[in-house]
N, C-alpha and C positions, 0 to 999 in steps of 0.2 A: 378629549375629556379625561379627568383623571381619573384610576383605576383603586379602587379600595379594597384590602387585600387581610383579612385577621391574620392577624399571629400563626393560629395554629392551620390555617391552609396555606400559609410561604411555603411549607414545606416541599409542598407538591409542587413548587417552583424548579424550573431549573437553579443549576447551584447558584451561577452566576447574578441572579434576580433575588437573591433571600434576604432579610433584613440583614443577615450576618456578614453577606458578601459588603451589602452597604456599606456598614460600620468600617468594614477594612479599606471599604474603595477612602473614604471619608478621611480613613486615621493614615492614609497615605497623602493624601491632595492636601492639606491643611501645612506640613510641615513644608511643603516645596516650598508654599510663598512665603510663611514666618520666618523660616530660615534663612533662606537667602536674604531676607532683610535685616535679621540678626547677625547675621554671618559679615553682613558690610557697614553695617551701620555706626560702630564705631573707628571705625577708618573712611568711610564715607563724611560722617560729621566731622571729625581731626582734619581731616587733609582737604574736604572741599570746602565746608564751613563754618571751619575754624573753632568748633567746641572747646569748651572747657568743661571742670566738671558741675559747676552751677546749670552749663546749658543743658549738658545730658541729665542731668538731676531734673530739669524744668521737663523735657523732652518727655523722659519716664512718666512722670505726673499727667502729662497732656494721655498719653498711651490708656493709664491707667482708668481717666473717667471713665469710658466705658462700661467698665469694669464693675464699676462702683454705682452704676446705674445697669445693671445687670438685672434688677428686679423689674426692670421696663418690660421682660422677652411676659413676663403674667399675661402683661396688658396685650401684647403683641401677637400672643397666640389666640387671643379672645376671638380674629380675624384670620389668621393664618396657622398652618397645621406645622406643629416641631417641626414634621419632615422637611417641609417644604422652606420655611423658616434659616435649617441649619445649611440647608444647599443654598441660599440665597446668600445668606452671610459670611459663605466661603467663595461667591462671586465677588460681594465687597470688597475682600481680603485680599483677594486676586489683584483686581482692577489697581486697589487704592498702592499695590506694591507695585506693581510694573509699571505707574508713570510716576513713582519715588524722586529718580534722577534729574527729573525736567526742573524741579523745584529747589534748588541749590540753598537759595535762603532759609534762617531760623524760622520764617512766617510760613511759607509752603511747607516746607519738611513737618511742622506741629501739624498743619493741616491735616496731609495725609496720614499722617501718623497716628492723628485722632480716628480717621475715617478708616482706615487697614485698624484699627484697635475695634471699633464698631464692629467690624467683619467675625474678627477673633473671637471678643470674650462671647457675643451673643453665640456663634457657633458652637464655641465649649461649653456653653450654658445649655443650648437644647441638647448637644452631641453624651454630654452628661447624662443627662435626662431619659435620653432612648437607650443608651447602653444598661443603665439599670433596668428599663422597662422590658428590653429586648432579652435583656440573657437572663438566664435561668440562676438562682441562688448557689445550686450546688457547682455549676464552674461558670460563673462570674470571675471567681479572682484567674483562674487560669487562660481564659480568654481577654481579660485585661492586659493581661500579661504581655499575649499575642499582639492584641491590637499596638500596646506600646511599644513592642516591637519593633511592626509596623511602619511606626511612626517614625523610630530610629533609622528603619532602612532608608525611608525616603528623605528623614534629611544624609545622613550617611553619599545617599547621590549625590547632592546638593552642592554637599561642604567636597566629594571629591571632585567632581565636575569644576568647580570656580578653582579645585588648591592645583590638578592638573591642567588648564587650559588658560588659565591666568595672567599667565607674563607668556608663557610661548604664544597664546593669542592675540596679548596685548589687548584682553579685553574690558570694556570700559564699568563703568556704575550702571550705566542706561542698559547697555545690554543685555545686563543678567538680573538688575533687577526686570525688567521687562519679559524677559525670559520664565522668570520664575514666577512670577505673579499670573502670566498667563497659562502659565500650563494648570496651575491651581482653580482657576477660572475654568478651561476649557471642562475640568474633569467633573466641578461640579454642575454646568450647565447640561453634559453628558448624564448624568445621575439624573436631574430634573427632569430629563425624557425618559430615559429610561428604565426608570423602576417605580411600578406603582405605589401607592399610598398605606403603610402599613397600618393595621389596626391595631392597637394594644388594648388587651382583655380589660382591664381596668380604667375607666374615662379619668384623664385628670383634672383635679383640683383647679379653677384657674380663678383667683385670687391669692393674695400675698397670705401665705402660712408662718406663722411664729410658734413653736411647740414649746413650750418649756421644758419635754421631755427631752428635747432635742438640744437641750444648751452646750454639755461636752462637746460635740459636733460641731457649736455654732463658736466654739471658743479653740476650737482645735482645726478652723478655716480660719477664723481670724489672723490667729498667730502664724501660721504657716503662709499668709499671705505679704504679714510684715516680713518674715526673717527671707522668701523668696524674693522680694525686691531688692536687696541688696547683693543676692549670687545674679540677678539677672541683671542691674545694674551695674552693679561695679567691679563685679570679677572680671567678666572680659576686658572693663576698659582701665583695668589694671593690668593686665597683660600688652594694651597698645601704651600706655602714659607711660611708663615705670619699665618696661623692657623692652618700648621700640618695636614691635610686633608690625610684620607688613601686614596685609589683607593673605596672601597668600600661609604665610606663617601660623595667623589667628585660624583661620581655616583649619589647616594642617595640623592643631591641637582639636580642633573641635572633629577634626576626620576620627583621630585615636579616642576620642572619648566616646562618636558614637559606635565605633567597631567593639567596643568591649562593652558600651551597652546593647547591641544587640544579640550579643553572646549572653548579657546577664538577665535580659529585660522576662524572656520567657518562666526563665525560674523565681523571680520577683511574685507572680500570681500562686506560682505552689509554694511557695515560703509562706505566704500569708495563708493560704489552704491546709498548712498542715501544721502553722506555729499559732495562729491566729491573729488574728487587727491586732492587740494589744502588744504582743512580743515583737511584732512588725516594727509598730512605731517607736516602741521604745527604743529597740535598735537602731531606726534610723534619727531619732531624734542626739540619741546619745553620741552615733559617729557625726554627728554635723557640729555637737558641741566642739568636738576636737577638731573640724576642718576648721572651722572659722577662729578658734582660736589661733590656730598654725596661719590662715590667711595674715592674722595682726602678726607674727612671727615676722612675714616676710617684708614687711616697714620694719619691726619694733628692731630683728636681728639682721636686716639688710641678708636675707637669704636669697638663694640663686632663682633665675627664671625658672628652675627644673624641677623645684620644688612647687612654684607657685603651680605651674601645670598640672604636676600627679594632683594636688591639691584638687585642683577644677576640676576632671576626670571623677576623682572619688565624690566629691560632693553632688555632681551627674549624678551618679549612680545610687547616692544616699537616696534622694530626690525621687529614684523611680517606686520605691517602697510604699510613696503618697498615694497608691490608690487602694492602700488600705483603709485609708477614711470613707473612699465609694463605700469598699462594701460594709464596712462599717454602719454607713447610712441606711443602706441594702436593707440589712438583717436590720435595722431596730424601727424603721420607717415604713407610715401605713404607703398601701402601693399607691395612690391615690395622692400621694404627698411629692409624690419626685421630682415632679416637674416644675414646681413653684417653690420646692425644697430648694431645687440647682438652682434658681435662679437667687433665693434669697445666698443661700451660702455663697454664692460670686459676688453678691454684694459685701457679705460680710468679709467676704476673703479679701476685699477692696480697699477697704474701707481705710487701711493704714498705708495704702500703698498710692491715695491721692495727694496725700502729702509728705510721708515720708521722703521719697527722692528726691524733693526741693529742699529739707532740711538737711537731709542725710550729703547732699550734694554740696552745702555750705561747708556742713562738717570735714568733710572731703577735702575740702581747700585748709586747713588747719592741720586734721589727722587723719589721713585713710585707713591707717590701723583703728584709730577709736570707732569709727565705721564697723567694722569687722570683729572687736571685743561685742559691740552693741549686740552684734547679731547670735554673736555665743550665747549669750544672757536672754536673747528672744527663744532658739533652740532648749535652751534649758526648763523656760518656763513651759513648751512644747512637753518636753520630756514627761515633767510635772504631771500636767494634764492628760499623756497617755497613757501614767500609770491607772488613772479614774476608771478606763475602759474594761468592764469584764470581760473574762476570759470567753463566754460564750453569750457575747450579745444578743439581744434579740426586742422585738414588744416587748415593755413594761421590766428589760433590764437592760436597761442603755446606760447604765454607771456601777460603781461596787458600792454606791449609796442606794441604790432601787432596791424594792422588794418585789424580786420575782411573784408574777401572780399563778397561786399553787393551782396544779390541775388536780384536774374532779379523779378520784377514785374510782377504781373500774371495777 
């Protein structure tokens, strides 16, 4: 029978059983299996079967549904509790990666593809959801920080395990996608026993929420949803098309990018604690106008592979700034609201990303650099929108159009 457990009695947990320990068991097991799928999957598609960039473009899109029906998890918790919910859909994530390899063709590979994407977004959609509910406002951003970390170190394993063991082991697709999907499996059905049912002080919401106070927010996941499908798409398989990239190689850029994010990812939460969401964003929107513009560089001016790398590295790192919209959300959103909040913003975060990579994938066969201006001009208009954000968000000033509601005189 399951064990229900309030917020404020975890404590008296050992450390190992606290919602906090959770979060971290969680923000490790999730990247094992994404990763290693990511990590092969554009040498997997190239060399088994046969992609081009129409297919990966099609591929992404299939991924993407999910995503974009992210408002389902409303419905889904009406029956099942976040907790139990986000451990289930990191069994999904698991399973649907480890038997990746058996399915060689364009029809199985979409399949699983769809079904490990089921796993993913719903997971980051409750996983969302309980880190705002669970951590406290005042170090929210610095325990973010940690957990993404976290999440770097275990792929960090991942990507060195497959770039060290690789060709000395002559090891195959099957058996590290299989490898990796189950260890991510085993550690969430591990969790399902083992830690009971947290209570959060505040019941949520469970029907579809639309604030209008909340538009910044819902315009500042959109855009960040379009301009990240094109680093996720077509950066890396710009590195195998365009400069011949082994698996062991792709890897061995993605080992350097996570060892400097995990060096950078802890101070990313106190940047945003002590410059605030606005100067956050602005920053990282502004350095991504200038990666992507340097990505179209590397078609427009035929630059070296060495360039394209640091490129992908720094954009990595741009990228980890984005959990300044969490607390963003945090501080201006009733507590009540989070959980149908995450879901709708994964929708909306989605929403350009079910079709974009089948267009953008057209485009792609034409100009991979126009690809890549496109996303500047996304970042830009990013930019735009996170200058709206005041310096001290909160209730009833979520833009530098609100009028703060004045308190009462003492």
């Amino acid at each position: 029978m399951a064990q229900f457990v309030p917020l404020s009695d975890a404590r008296q947990m050992p450390f190992w059983r606290r919602p906090i320990t959770l979060l971290f068991l969680m923000a490790f097991a999730m990247p094992v299996a994404f990763f290693t799928w990511y990590a092969l999957l554009n040498n997997f598609t190239k060399e088994v079967a046969g992609f081009d960039g129409a297919d990966i473009g099609l591929l992404h899109t299939i991924r993407e549904i999910p995503g974009f029906l992210a408002v389902g998890v409303i419905a889904v918790i009406l029956f099942v509790r976040e907790q139990v919910l986000g451990l289930v859909s990191l069994v999904l994530l698991g399973a649907a990666t480890a038997i990746t390899a058996q399915f060689p063709q364009l029809t199985g590979i979409l399949i699983l593809t769809f079904l490990s994407s089921v796993g993913f977004h719903y997971y980051e959609t409750v996983n969302q959801s309980l880190q705002l509910q669970w951590l406290p406002k005042d170090r929210a951003p610095q325990i973010l920080g940690w957990l993404l970390a976290t999440g770097s170190a275990a792929t960090f394993i991942v990507y060195f395990v497959i770039m060290i063991l690789w060709e000395p082991l002559g090891l195959s697709y099957n058996i590290v996608f299989m490898f990796g999907g189950g260890i991510t499996a085993a550690i969430a059905l591990f969790a399902l026993i083992a830690y009971p049912q947290f209570e959060a002080p505040h019941p949520q919401i469970k029907k579809m929420v639309l604030r209008k106070r909340y538009w910044l927010y819902y315009a500042l996941q959109f855009m960040s949803g379009a301009r990240r499908q094109i680093f996720m798409v077509f950066a890396g398989f710009m590195m195998v098309e365009k400069f011949g990239f082994e698996v062991h190689e792709v890897v061995g850029l993605y080992l350097i990018n996570l060892v400097i994010n995990m060096c950078v990812a802890p101070f990313l939460g106190h940047i945003v604690a002590r410059f605030g969401e606005r100067n956050a964003l602005v920053f990282e929107y502004a350095g991504l106008v200038c990666v992507f513009l340097a990505y179209g560089g590397v078609y427009f001016f035929d630059w070296g592979f060495a360039v394209a790398a640091a490129l992908y590295v720094i954009d990595h790192m741009f990228f980890g700034l984005a959990l300044a919209m969490k607390t963003y959300f945090q501080k201006i959103g009733d507590p009540g609201d989070i959980a149908p909040t995450a879901a709708v913003a994964f929708t909306i975060n989605h929403i350009a990303a079910v079709f974009l990579p089948v267009m953008l994938g057209l485009m792609w066969l034409v100009s991979p650099a126009a690809v890549f201006f496109l996303a500047a001009a996304m970042a830009g208009v990013s930019l735009i929108l996170a200058t709206l954000i005041p310096r001290h968000p909160e209730a009833g000033n979520e833009t530098i159009f609100s009028r703060p509601v004045p308190t009462a005189a003492e």
